[in-house]
mmCIF file as gemmi writes it, N, C-alpha and C atoms, coordinates in Angstrom:
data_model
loop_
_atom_site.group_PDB
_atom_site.id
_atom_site.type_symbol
_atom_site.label_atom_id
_atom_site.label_alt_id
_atom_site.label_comp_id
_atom_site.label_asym_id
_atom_site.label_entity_id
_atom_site.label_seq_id
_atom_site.pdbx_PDB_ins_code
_atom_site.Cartn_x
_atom_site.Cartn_y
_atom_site.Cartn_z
_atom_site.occupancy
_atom_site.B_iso_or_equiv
_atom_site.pdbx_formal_charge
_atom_site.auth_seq_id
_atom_site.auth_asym_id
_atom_site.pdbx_PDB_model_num
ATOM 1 N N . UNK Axp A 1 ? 0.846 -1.162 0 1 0 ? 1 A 1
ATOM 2 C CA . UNK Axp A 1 ? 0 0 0 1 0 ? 1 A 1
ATOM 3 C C . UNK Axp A 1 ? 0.899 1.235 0 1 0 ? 1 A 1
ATOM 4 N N . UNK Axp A 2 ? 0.646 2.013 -0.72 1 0 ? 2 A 1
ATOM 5 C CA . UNK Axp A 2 ? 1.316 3.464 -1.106 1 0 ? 2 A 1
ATOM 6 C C . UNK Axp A 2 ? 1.279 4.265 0.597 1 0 ? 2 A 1
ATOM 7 N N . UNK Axp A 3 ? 2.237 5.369 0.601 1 0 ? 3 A 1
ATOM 8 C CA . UNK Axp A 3 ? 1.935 5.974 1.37 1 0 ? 3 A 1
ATOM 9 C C . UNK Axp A 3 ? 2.785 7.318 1.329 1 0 ? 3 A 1
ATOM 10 N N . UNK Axp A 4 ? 2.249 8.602 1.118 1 0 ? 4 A 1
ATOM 11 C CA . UNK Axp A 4 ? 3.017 9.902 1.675 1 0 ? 4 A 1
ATOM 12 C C . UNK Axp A 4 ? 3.87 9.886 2.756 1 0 ? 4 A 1
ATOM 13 N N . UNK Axp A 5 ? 4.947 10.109 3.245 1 0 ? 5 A 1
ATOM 14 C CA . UNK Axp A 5 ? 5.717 10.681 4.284 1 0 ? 5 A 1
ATOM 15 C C . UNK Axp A 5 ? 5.999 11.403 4.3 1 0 ? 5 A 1
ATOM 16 N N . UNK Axp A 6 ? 6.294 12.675 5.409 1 0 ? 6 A 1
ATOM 17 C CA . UNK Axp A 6 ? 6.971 13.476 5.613 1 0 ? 6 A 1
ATOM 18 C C . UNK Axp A 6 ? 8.406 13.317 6.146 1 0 ? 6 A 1
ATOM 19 N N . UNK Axp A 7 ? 9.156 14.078 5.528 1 0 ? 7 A 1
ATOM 20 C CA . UNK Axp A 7 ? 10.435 14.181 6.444 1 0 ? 7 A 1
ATOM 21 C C . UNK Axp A 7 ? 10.752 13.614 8.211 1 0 ? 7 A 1
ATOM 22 N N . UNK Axp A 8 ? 11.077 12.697 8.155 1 0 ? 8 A 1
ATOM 23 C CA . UNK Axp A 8 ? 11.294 11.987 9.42 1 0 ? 8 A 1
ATOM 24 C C . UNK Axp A 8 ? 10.447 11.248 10.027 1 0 ? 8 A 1
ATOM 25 N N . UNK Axp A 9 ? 9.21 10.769 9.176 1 0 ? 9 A 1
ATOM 26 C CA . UNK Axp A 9 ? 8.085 10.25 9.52 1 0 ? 9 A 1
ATOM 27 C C . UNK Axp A 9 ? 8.838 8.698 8.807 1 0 ? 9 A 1
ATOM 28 N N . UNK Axp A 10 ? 8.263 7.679 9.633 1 0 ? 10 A 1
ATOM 29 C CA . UNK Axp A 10 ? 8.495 6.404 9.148 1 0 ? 10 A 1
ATOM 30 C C . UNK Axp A 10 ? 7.345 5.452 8.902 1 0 ? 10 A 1
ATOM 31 N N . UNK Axp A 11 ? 7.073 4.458 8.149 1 0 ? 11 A 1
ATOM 32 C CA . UNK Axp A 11 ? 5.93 3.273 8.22 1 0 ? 11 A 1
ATOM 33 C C . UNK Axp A 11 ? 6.326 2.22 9.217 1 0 ? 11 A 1
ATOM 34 N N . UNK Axp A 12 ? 5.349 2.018 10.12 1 0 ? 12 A 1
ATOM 35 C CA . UNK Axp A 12 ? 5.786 0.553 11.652 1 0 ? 12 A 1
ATOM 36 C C . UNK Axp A 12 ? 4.945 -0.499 11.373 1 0 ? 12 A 1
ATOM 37 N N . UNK Axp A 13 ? 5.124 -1.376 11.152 1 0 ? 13 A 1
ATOM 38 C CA . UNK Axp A 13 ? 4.491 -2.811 11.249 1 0 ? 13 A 1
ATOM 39 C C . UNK Axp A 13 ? 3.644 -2.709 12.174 1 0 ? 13 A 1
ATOM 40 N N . UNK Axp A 14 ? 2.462 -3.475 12.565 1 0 ? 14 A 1
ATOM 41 C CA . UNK Axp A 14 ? 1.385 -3.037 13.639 1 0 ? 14 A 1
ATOM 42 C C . UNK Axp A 14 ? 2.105 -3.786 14.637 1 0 ? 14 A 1
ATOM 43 N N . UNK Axp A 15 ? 3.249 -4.772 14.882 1 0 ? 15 A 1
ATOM 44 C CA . UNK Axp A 15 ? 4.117 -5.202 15.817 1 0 ? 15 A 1
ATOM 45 C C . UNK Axp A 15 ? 4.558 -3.789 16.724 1 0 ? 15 A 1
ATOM 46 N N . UNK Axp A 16 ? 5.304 -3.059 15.572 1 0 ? 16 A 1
ATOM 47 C CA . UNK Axp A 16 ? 6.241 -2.078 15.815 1 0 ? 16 A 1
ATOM 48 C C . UNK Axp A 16 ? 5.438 -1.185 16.396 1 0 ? 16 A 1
ATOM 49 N N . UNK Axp A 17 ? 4.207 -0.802 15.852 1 0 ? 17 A 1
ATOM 50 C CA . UNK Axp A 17 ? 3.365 0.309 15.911 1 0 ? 17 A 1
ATOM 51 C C . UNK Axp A 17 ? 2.541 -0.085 17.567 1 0 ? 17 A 1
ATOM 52 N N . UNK Axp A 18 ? 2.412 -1.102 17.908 1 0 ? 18 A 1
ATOM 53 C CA . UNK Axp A 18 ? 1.85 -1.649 19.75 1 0 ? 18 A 1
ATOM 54 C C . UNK Axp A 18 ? 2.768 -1.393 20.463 1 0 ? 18 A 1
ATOM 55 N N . UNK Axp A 19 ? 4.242 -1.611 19.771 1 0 ? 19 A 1
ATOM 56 C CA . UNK Axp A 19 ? 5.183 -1.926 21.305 1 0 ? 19 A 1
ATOM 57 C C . UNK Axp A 19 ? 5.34 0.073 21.6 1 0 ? 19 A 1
ATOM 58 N N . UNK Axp A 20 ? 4.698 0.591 20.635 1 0 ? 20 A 1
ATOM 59 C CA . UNK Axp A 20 ? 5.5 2.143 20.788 1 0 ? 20 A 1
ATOM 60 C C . UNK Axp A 20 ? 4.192 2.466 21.533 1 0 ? 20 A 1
ATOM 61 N N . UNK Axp A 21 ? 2.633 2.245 21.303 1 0 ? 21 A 1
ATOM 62 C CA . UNK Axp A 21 ? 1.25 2.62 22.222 1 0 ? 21 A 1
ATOM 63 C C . UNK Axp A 21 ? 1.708 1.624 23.501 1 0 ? 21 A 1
ATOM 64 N N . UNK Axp A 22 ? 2.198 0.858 24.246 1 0 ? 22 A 1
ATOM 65 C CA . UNK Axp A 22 ? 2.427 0.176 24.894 1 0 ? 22 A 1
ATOM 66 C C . UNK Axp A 22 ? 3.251 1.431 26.32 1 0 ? 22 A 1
ATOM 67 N N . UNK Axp A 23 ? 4.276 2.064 25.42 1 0 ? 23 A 1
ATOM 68 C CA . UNK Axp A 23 ? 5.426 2.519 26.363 1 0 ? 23 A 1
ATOM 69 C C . UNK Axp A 23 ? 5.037 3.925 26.043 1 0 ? 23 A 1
ATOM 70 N N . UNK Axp A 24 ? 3.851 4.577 25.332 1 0 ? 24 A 1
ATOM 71 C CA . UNK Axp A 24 ? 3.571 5.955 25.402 1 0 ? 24 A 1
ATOM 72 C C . UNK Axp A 24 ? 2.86 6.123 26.439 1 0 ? 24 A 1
ATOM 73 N N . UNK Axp A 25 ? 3.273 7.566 27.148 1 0 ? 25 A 1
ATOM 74 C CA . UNK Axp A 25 ? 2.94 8.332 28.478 1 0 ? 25 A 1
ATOM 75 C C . UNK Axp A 25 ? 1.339 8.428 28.096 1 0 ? 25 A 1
ATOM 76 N N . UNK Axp A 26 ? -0.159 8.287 28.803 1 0 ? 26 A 1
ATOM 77 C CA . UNK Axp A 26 ? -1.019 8.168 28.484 1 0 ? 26 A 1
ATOM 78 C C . UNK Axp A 26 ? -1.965 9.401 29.793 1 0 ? 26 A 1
ATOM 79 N N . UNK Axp A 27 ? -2.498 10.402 29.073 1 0 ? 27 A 1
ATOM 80 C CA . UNK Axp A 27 ? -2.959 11.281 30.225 1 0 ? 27 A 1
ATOM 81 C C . UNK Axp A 27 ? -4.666 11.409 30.336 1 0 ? 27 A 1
ATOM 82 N N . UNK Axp A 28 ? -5.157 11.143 31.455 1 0 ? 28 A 1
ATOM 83 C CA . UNK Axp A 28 ? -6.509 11.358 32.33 1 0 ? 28 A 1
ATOM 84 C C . UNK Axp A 28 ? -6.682 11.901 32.656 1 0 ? 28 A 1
ATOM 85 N N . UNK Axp A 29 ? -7.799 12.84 32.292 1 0 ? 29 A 1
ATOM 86 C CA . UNK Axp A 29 ? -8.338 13.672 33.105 1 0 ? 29 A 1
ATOM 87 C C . UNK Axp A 29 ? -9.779 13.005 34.238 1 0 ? 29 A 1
ATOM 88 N N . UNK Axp A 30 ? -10.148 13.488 34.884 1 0 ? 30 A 1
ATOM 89 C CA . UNK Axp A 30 ? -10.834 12.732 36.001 1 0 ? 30 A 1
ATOM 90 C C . UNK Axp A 30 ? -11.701 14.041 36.604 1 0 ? 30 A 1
ATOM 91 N N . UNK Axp A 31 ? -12.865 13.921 36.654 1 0 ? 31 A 1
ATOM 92 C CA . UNK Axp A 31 ? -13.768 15.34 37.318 1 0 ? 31 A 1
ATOM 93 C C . UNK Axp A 31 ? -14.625 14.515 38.47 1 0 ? 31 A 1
ATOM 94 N N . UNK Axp A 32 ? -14.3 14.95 39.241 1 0 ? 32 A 1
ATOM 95 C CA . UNK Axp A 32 ? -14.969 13.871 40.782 1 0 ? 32 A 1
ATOM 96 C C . UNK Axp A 32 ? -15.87 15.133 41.249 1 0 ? 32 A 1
ATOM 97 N N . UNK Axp A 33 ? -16.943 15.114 41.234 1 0 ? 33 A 1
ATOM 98 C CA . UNK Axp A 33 ? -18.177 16.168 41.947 1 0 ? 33 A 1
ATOM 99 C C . UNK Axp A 33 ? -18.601 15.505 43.543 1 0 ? 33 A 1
ATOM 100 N N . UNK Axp A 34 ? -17.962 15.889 44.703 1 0 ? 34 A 1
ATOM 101 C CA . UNK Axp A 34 ? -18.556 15.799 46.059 1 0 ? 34 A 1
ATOM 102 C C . UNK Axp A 34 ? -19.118 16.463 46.8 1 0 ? 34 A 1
ATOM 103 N N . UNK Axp A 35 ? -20.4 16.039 47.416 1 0 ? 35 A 1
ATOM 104 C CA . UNK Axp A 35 ? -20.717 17.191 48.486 1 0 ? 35 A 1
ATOM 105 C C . UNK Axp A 35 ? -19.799 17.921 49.139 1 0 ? 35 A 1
ATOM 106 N N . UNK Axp A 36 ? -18.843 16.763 49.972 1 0 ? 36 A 1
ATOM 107 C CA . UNK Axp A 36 ? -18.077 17.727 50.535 1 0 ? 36 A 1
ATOM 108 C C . UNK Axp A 36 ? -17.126 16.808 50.702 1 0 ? 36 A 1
ATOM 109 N N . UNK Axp A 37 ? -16.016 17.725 51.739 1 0 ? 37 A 1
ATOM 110 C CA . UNK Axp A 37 ? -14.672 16.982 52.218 1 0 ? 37 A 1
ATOM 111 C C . UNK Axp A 37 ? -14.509 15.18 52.297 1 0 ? 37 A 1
ATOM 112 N N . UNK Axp A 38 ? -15.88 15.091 53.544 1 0 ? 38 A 1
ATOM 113 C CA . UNK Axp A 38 ? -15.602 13.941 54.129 1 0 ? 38 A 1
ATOM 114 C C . UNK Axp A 38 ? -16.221 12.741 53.26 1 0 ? 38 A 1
ATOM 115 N N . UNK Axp A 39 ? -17.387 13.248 52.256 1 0 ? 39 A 1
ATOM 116 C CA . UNK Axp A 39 ? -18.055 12.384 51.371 1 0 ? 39 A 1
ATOM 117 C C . UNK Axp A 39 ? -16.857 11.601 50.68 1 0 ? 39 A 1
ATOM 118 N N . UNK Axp A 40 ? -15.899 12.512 50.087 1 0 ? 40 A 1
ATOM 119 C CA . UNK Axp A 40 ? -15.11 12.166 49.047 1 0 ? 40 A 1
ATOM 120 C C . UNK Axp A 40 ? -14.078 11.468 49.968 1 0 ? 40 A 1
ATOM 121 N N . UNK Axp A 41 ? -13.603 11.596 51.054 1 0 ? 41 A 1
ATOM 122 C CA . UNK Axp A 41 ? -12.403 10.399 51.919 1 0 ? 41 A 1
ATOM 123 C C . UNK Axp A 41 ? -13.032 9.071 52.112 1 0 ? 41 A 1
ATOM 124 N N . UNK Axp A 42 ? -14.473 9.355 52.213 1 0 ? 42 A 1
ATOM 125 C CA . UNK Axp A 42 ? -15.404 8.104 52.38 1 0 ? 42 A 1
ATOM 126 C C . UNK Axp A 42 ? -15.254 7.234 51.183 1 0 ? 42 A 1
ATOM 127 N N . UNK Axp A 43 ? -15.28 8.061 50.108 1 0 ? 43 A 1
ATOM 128 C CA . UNK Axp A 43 ? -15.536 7.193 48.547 1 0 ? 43 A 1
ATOM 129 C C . UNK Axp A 43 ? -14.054 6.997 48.308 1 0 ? 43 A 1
ATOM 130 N N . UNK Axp A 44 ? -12.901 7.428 48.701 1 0 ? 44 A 1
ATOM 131 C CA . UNK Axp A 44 ? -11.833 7.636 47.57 1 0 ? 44 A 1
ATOM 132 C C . UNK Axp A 44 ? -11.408 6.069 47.45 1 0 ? 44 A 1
ATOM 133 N N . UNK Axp A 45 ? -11.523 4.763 47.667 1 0 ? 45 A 1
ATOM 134 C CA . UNK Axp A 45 ? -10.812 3.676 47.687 1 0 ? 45 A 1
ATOM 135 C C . UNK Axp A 45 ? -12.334 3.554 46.586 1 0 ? 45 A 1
ATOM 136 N N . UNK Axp A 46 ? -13.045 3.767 46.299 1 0 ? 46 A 1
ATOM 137 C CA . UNK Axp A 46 ? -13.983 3.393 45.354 1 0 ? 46 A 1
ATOM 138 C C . UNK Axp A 46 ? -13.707 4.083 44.231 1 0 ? 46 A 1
ATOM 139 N N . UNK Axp A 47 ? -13.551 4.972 44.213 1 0 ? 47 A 1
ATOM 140 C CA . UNK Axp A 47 ? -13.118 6.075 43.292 1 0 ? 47 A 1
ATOM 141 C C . UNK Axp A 47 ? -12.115 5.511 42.145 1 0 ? 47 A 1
ATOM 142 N N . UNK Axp A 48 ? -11.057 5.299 43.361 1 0 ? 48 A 1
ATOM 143 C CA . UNK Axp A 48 ? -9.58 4.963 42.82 1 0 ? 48 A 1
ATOM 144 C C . UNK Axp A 48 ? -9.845 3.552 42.255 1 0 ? 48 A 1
ATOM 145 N N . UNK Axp A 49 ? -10.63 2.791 42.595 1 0 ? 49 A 1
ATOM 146 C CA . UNK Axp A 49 ? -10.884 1.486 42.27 1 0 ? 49 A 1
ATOM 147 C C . UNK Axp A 49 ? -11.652 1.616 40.759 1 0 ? 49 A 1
ATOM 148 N N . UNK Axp A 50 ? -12.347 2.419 40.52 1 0 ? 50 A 1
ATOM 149 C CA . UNK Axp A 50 ? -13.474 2.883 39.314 1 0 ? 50 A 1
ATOM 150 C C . UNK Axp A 50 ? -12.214 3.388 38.172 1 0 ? 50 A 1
ATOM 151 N N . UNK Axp A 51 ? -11.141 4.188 38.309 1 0 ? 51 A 1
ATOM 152 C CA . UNK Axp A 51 ? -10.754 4.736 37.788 1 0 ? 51 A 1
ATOM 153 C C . UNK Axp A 51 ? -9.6 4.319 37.065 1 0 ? 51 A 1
ATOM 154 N N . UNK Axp A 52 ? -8.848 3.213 38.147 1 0 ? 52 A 1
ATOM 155 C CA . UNK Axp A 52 ? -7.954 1.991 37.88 1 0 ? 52 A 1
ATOM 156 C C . UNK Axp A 52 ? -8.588 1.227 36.529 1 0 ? 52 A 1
ATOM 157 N N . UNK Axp A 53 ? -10.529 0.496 37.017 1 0 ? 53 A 1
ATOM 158 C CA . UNK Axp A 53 ? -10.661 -0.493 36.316 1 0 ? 53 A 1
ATOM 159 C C . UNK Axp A 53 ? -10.703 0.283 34.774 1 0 ? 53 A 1
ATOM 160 N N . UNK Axp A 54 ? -11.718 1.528 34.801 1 0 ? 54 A 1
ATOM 161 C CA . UNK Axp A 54 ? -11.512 2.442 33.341 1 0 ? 54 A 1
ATOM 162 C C . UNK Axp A 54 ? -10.677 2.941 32.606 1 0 ? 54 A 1
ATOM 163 N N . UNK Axp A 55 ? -9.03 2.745 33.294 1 0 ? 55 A 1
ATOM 164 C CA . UNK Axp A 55 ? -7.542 2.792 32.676 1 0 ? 55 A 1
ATOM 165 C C . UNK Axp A 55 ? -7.301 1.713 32.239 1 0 ? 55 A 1
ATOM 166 N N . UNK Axp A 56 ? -7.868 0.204 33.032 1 0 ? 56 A 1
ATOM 167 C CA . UNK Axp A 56 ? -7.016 -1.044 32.162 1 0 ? 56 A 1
ATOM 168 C C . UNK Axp A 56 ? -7.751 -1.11 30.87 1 0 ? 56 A 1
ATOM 169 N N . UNK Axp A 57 ? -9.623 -0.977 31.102 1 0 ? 57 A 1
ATOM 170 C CA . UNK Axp A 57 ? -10.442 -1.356 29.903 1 0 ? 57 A 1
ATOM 171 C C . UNK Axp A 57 ? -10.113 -0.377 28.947 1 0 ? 57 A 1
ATOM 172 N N . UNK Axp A 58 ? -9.308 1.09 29.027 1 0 ? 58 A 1
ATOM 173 C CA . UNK Axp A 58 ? -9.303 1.602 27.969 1 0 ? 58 A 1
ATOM 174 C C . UNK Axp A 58 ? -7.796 1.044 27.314 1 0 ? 58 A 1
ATOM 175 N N . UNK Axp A 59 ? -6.732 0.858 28.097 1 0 ? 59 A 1
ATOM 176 C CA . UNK Axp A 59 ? -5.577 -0.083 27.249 1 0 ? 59 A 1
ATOM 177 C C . UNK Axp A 59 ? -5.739 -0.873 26.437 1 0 ? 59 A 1
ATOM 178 N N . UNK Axp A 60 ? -6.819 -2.297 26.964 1 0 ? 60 A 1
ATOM 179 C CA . UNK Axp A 60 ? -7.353 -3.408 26.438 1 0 ? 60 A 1
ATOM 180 C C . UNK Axp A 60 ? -8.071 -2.718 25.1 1 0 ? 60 A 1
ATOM 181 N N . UNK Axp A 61 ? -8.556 -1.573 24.922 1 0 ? 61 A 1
ATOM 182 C CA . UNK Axp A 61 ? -9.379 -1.344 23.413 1 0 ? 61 A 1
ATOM 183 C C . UNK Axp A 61 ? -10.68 -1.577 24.365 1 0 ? 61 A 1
ATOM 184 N N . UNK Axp A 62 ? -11.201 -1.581 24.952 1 0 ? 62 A 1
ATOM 185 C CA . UNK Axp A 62 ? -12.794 -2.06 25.219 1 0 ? 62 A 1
ATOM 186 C C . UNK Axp A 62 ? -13.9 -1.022 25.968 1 0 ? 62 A 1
Protein backbone atom coordinates (compact mmCIF):
# COMPACT_ATOMS: atom_id res chain seq x y z
CA UNK A 1 0.00 0.00 0.00
CA UNK A 2 1.32 3.46 -1.11
CA UNK A 3 1.94 5.97 1.37
CA UNK A 4 3.02 9.90 1.67
CA UNK A 5 5.72 10.68 4.28
CA UNK A 6 6.97 13.48 5.61
CA UNK A 7 10.43 14.18 6.44
CA UNK A 8 11.29 11.99 9.42
CA UNK A 9 8.09 10.25 9.52
CA UNK A 10 8.49 6.40 9.15
CA UNK A 11 5.93 3.27 8.22
CA UNK A 12 5.79 0.55 11.65
CA UNK A 13 4.49 -2.81 11.25
CA UNK A 14 1.39 -3.04 13.64
CA UNK A 15 4.12 -5.20 15.82
CA UNK A 16 6.24 -2.08 15.81
CA UNK A 17 3.37 0.31 15.91
CA UNK A 18 1.85 -1.65 19.75
CA UNK A 19 5.18 -1.93 21.30
CA UNK A 20 5.50 2.14 20.79
CA UNK A 21 1.25 2.62 22.22
CA UNK A 22 2.43 0.18 24.89
CA UNK A 23 5.43 2.52 26.36
CA UNK A 24 3.57 5.96 25.40
CA UNK A 25 2.94 8.33 28.48
CA UNK A 26 -1.02 8.17 28.48
CA UNK A 27 -2.96 11.28 30.23
CA UNK A 28 -6.51 11.36 32.33
CA UNK A 29 -8.34 13.67 33.11
CA UNK A 30 -10.83 12.73 36.00
CA UNK A 31 -13.77 15.34 37.32
CA UNK A 32 -14.97 13.87 40.78
CA UNK A 33 -18.18 16.17 41.95
CA UNK A 34 -18.56 15.80 46.06
CA UNK A 35 -20.72 17.19 48.49
CA UNK A 36 -18.08 17.73 50.54
CA UNK A 37 -14.67 16.98 52.22
CA UNK A 38 -15.60 13.94 54.13
CA UNK A 39 -18.05 12.38 51.37
CA UNK A 40 -15.11 12.17 49.05
CA UNK A 41 -12.40 10.40 51.92
CA UNK A 42 -15.40 8.10 52.38
CA UNK A 43 -15.54 7.19 48.55
CA UNK A 44 -11.83 7.64 47.57
CA UNK A 45 -10.81 3.68 47.69
CA UNK A 46 -13.98 3.39 45.35
CA UNK A 47 -13.12 6.08 43.29
CA UNK A 48 -9.58 4.96 42.82
CA UNK A 49 -10.88 1.49 42.27
CA UNK A 50 -13.47 2.88 39.31
CA UNK A 51 -10.75 4.74 37.79
CA UNK A 52 -7.95 1.99 37.88
CA UNK A 53 -10.66 -0.49 36.32
CA UNK A 54 -11.51 2.44 33.34
CA UNK A 55 -7.54 2.79 32.68
CA UNK A 56 -7.02 -1.04 32.16
CA UNK A 57 -10.44 -1.36 29.90
CA UNK A 58 -9.30 1.60 27.97
CA UNK A 59 -5.58 -0.08 27.25
CA UNK A 60 -7.35 -3.41 26.44
CA UNK A 61 -9.38 -1.34 23.41
CA UNK A 62 -12.79 -2.06 25.22
Amino acid sequence: MPAILQRGEQVLSRREAAGYGATAAQTVNVTINARDAESFRQSRTQIAADIARAVSLGRRGM
